[in-house]
N, C-alpha and C positions, 0 to 999 in steps of 0.2 A: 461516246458510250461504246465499250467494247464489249462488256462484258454485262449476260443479265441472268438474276438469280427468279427463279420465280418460286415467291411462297404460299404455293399449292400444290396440286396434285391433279391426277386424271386430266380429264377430254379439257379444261381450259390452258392448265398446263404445257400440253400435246399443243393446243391451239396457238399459243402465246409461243413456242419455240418454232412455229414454222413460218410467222411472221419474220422474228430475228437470223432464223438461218437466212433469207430470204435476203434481210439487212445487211448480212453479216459479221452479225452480231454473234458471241460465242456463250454457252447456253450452259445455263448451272440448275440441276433441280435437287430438293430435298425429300426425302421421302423415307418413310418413317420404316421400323420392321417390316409391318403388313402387307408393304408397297417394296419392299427392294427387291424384287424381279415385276414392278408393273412397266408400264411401256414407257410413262413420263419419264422415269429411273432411267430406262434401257436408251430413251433416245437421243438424249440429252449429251453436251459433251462434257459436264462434267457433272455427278449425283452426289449430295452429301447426305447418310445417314443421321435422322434425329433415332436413338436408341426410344425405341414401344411402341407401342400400336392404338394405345388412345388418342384420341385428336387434343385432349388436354397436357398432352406429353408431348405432343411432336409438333403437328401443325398449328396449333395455339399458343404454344410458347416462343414470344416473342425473341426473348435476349438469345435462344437456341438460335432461330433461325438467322437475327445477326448474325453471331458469329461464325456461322456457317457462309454468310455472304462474304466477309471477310477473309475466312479460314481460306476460301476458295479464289479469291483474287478477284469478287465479281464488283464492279464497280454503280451497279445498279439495281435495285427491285419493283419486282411486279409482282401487288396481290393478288393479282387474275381475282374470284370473287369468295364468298363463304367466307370462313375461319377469320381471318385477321383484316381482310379486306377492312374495312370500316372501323378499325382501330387507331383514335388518333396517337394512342399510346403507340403504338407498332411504327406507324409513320415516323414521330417524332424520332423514338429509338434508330431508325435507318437512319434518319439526315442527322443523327449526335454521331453515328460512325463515321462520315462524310461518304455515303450513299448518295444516290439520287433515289428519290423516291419515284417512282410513276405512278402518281396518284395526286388527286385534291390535299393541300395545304390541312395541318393539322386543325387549324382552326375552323375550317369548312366544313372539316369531316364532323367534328364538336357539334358544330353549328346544326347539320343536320344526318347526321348518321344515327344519331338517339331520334326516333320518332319522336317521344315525346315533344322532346324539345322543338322539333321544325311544324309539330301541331301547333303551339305555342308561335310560333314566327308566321305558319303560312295560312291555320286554318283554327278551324274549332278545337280548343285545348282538350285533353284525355277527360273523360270523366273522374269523378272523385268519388265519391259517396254511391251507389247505385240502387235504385229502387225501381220495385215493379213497374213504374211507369217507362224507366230508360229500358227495357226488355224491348227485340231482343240487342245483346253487346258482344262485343267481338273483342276476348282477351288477346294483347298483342307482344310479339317481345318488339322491346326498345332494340334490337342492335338484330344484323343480318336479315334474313330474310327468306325464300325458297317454301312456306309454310310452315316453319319450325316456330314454335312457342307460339299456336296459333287456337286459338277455340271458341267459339260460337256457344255461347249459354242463350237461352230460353228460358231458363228457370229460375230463378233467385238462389234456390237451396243450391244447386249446381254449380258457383259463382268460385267458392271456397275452393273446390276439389277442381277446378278451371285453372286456377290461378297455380296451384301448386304444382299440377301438370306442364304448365307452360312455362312457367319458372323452369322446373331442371333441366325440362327439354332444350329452353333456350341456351341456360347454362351448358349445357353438355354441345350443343351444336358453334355456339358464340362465345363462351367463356366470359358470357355475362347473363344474368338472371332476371335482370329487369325488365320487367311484362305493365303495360296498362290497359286500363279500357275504353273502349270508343264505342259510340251505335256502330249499330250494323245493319248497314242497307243493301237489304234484298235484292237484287236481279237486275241489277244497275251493270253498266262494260267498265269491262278493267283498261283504261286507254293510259298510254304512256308516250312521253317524250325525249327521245336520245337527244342530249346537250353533249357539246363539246366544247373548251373554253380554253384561251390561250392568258399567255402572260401581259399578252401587248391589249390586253380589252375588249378581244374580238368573242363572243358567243354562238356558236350556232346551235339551233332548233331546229334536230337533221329529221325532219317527220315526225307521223305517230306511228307506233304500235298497238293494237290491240290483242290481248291476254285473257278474254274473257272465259274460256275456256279451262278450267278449275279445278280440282278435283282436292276435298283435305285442303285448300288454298294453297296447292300447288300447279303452277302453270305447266298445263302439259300442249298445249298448241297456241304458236303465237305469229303474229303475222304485220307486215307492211306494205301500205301503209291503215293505219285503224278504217275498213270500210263504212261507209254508210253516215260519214260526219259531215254536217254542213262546212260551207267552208267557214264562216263566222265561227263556230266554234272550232274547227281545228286553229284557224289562226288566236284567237281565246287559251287554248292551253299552249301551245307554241310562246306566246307572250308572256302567259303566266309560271312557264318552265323559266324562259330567258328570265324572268324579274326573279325566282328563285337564286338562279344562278349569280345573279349581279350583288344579288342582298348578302352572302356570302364570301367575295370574293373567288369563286370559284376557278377552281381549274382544271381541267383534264376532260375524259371523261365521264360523265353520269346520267342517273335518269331520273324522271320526277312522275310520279304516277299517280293519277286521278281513278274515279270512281264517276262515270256520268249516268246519269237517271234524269230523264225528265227535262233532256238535255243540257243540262246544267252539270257544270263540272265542282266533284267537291274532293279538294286534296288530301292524297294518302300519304305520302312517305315521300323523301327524294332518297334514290341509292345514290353513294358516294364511290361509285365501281363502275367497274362494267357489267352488265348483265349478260345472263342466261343466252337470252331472246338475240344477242346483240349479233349475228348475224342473217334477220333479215331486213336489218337496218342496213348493213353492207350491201347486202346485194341490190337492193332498188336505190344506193346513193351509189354504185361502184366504187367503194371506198375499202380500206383499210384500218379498224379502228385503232388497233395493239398499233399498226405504223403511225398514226395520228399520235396517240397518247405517247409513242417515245419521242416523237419530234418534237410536240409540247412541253416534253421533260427538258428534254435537250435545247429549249429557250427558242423555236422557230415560231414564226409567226402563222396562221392559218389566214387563208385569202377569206374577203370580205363576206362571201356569200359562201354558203354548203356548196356541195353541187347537187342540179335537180336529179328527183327522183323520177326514176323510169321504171316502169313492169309493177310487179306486183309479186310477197315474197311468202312463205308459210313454212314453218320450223315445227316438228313434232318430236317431242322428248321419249326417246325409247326406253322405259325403264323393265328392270328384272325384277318383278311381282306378279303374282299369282291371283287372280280375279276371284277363281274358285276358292281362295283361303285367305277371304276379307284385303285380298289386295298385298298380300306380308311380303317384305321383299324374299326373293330367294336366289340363292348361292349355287356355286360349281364352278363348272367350266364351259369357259364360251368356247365350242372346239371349232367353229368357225361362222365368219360373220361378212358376208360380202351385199354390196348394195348394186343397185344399173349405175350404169354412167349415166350423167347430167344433174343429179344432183349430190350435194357438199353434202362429207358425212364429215363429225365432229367424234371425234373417241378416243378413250383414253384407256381402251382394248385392242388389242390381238387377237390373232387367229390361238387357241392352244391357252389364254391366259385364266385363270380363276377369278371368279366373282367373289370380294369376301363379302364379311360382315360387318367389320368395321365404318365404312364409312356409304356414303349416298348409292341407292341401287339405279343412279342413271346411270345406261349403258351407252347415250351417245342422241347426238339431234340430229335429224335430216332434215336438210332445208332445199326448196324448191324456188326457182326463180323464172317469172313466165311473161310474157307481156302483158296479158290480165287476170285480174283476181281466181276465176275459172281456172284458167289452165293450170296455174300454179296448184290449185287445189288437183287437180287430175292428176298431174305428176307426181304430185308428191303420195297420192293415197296409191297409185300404180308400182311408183317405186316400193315404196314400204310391204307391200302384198308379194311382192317381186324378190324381195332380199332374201337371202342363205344367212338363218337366222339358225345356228345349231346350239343348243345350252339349255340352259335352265329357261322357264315361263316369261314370258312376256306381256306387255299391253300394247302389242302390237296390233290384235286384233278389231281393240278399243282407239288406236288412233285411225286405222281406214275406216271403219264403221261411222265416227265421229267426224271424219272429213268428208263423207260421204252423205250426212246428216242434212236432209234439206233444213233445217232450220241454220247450219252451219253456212253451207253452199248460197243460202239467199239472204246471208248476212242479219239474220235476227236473232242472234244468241246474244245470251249475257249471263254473268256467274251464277246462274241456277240451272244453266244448261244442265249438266250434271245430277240436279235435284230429282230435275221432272225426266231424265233421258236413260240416266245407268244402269238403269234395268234391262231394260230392252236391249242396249248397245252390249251389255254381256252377256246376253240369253246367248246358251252355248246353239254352236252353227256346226256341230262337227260334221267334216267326210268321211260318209256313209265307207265311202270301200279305201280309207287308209287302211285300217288294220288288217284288210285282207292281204293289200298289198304287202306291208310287213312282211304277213304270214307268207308269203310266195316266193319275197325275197329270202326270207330264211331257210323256208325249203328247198328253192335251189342249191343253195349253200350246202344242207343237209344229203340232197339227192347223189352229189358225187362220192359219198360213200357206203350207196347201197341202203341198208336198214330195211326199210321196208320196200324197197322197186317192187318186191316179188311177193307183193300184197296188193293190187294194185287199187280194190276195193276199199281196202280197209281208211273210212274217214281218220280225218285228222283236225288238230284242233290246235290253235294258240290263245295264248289269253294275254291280253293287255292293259295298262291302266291308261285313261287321257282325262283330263281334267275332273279328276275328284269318281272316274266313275270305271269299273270293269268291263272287258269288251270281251265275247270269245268266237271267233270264228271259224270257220270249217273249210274244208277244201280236200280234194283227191288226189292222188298222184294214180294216172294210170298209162294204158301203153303211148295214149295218144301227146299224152304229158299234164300238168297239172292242171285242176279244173274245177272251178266252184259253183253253187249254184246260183242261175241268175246272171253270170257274168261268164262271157268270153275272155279266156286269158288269151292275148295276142305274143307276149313276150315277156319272160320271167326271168331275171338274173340277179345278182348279189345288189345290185345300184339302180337297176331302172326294172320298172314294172310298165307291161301297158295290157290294160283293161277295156275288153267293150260293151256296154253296158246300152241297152237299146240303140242299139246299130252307132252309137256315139264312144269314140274313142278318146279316152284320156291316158295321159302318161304319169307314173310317180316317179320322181328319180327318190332314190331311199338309202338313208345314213347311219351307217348302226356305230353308236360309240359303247361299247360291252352290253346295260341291259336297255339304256338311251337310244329310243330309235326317230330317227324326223324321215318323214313321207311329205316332202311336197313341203306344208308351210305348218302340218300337223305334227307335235310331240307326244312321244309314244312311250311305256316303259314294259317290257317284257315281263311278265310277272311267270312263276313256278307254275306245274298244269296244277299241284293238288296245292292250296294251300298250306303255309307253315301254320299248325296249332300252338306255337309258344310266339308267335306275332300276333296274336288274338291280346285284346285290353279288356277290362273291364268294363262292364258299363260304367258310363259317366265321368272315362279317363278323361282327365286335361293332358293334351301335347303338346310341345312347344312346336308352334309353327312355321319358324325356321328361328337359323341357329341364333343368339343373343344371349344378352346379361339380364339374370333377372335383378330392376334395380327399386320394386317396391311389391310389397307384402301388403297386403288391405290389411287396418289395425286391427289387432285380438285375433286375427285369423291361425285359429289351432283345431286341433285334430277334434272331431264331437260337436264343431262349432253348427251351427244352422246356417245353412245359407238362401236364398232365391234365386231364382232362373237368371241371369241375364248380371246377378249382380258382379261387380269388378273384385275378382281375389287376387289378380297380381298382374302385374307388369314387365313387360321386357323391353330391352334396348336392343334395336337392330337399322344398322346405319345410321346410325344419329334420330332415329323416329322411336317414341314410346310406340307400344302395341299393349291393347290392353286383352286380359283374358279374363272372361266371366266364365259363372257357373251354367254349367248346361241344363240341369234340371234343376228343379227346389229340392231339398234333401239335406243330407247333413255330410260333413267334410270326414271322411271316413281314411283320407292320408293324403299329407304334405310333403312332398319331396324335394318341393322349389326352396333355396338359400338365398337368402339375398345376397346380392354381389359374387354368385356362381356364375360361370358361362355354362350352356348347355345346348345340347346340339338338336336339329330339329328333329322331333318323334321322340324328345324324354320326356320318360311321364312327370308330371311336374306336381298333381294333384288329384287323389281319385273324390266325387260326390256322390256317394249313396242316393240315390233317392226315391224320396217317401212316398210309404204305400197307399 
């Protein structure tokens, strides 16, 4: 193998060429409009354009991205995970070009990349028919995975409007539509086990993972190996991953994931990829997964045993979403993004690069590696609290709080974490004297051109936005130099502030990117001293949350229409996730401005609701 094309994008992308440079392996990526100045593009030794920016146009279309492996001389592909990964069609199409594929055999992938079908082989078949009595059920899609075409009904009547959500969802993220239904059990650990499989027969069952950690059933902290499992049952799903793997003929890498409750393990799904999670399988096996799975490609054999697991490992998914706006993803520019040394960052950004809206708002996983479960959790919430996080919103907040979480720390969570915990964990915590800092830093800035020196009375004021809420502070400039109340200024300049506030001295270093200002680990946005009167909305305006397609209209919704609080009038697509938007009050639909199949950017009015007196 010389030559390897990978058909994906972002941080796995990134991740799967630093393996092959490594190898010496020479490196082909595809990437569609959206993506041609993203980093996978830029780093790559050679990028081939799919012309648009849908993922059903670029990174979905299989025969495109052949021929691009082709066109470019690469002799190999990696579906790194998402989009085409688990297409036995895609697979198949690589080895008719005479490709190597890096990936499980087409017929493996068949076997169990459709859910349905490996419920059927390994576990309880999907429901059929459903009645009040199967409540509650968890509609699922059949193909990929990440939480997309995913919903949780409770209600019967619910069931309809479930299915069709998760259908186009799926479709639009997997470019397949097939969704079913299964129970869904409550508050049960998401545990999982990394398999790797060769030609010559040999399987390994490299640990577990546990994933219980949730959110939307998408895995945002994941860690190795699963704590708190007897050994009977770890070696239990270990066995029953390897008999997955054998019953398939399998090969390469994958993983098979259970749901345990009550000790007992009851199988979910096997991925036919690599996952998400898969580097803190690495680190407590000191391994290489992407080197593993080309060597397997490339027909070597793997030694009889794994090798053991040492330390203990914990991965948190950094995503750009906004807590304070229902979690919506959001866009811009990352203008810079630096982590401590000792722990692995995975990313598929740069310092300078934009966040679109096209495709998934993870910004990147940090993973910590320690000799026990503790430490790993320390470092890793240290690091993360520690990072030069400049850009758009994060849930950064929500993964140290979360790893910090005694029911996390003493290893008794399980996916309702989330249910009973997210409140609390996003009750906002802000610093009291960022926005003064701001303000001091600006006024220095301001001070070298005079203005007011020879006022030296006269109060002043900034005003700022931080998370959904306005801030206005005050402060003096006099001979002695600037001064607020309650606070010792120790030192004021364009980038660092230092404050003392009851004989205790803090520092802010501070970032201004035009009205974007970061203080420490706090996002700021300068706002005007007087308000603008034509930024004023209407009561009852709907805004789009951030920027997307709107890709469904609630039926008969027209202008005069009646509506209720809370009820769903439309829909938008943003990163491959529906977001739904209801009406704010009861009242009646007094203007539509949403099209279906418009893009619109975030803060257009999309829909005004009168409501009744």
């Amino acid at each position: 193998m010389t030559s390897l094309l990978v058909a994906n994008r972002g941080e796995i992308a990134c991740r799967i060429f630093r393996t092959c440079r490594e190898w010496g392996i020479r490196t082909v990526a595809v990437h569609s409009d959206a993506d041609e100045n993203a980093l996978h593009a830029r780093v790559a030794d050679t990028a081939v354009r799919l012309p648009g920016a849908a993922p059903s146009a670029t990174y979905l279309d299989g025969d495109l991205i052949v021929k691009a492996a082709v066109a470019s001389g690469a002799d190999a592909v990696h579906p790194g995970y998402g989009f085409l990964s688990e297409n036995a069609d895609f697979a198949r199409a690589v080895l008719d070009a005479g490709l190597v594929w890096i990936g499980p055999p087409p017929e493996a992938i068949e076997a169990m990349a459709s859910k349905t079908r490996a419920k059927r082989m390994m576990g309880p078949a999907p429901l059929g028919e459903v009645t009040e009595t199967d409540l509650p059920v968890l509609v699922k899609a059949a193909a990929g995975g990440g939480g997309r075409g995913m919903r949780v009904v409770r209600r019967l009547e619910e069931l309809t409007a479930a299915l069709e959500s998760a259908r186009t969802e799926a479709a639009s993220a997997f470019g397949d539509g097939e969704v079913f239904v299964e129970p869904y059990v409550e508050n049960g650990r998401h545990v999982e086990v990394q398999i790797l499989a060769d030609t010559h027969g040999t399987v390994w069952a490299l640990g577990t993972r546990d994933c219980s950690l949730q959110r939307r059933h998408q895995k945002v902290i994941e860690e190795a190996p699963a704590p708190g499992l007897s050994a009977g049952l770890a070696q239990e799903l270990r066995a029953l991953s390897v008999r997955a793997a054998r019953a398939v003929d399998y090969v390469g890498a994958g993983t098979v994931e259970f749901l345990v409750a009550d000790g007992k393990p009851h199988f979910l799904e096997m991925n036919t990829r690599l996952q998400v999670e898969h580097p803190v399988t690495e680190a407590v096996h000191g391994i290489d997964l992407v080197a593993l799975q080309i060597q397997v490609a490339e027909g070597h054999a793997l030694e009889a045993e794994p090798p053991r697991a040492r330390g203990h490992a914990v991965e948190a998914r950094l995503y750009a979403e906004d807590p304070a706006q229902d979690w919506a993803p959001q866009t811009g520019t990352l203008h810079r993004f630096a982590v401590p040394e000792g722990v692995r960052l995975d990313t598929g950004f740069a310092d300078g690069d934009d966040i679109g809206v096209h495709y998934d708002p993870m910004l990147a996983k940090l993973v910590a590696h320690a000799p026990t479960r503790a430490g790993a959790i320390r470092k890793l919430a240290g690091a993360l609290e520690r990072a030069t996080l400049h850009g758009p919103v994060t849930n950064r907040d929500l993964l140290v709080r979360s790893l910090r979480h005694e029911e996390f720390t003493s290893a008794e969570m399980d996916t309702g974490f989330y249910d009973r915990h997210l409140t609390d964990l996003t009750e906002p915590a802000p610093d009291p004297h960022a926005p003064l800092a701001a303000a001091l830093s600006d006024a220095h800035g301001r001070s070298r051109f005079g203005g007011w020196r020879n006022v030296p009375s006269q109060p002043q004021a900034r005003r700022y936005a931080r998370a959904g809420e306005e801030i206005e502070v005050h402060y003096r400039h006099t001979r002695e130099g600037l001064v607020a109340d309650g606070v010792r200024v120790v030192h004021a300049d364009a980038r660092l502030v230092v404050l003392e506030v009851d004989g205790v001295r803090r520092k802010f270093d501070v970032a201004r990117y035009g009205d974007e200002i970061h203080v420490n680990a706090t996002r700021l946005t300068a706002l005007p001293r007087f308000p603008d009167p034509a930024a004023q909305h209407t009561p009852g305006s709907l805004l789009a949350p951030m920027p997307g397609t709107v890709v469904r209209v609630a039926d008969g919704l027209t202008v005069g229409a009646a509506v209720r609080a809370g009820e769903p009038l439309l829909w938008l697509e943003a990163m491959k996730m529906q977001h739904k938007i209801a009406a704010p009050v009861s009242g009646t639909l007094s203007a539509l401005h949403a099209v279906l199949g418009r893009q619109v950017e975030v803060g257009a009015l999309l829909a005004v609701v009168e409501e009744d007196q």
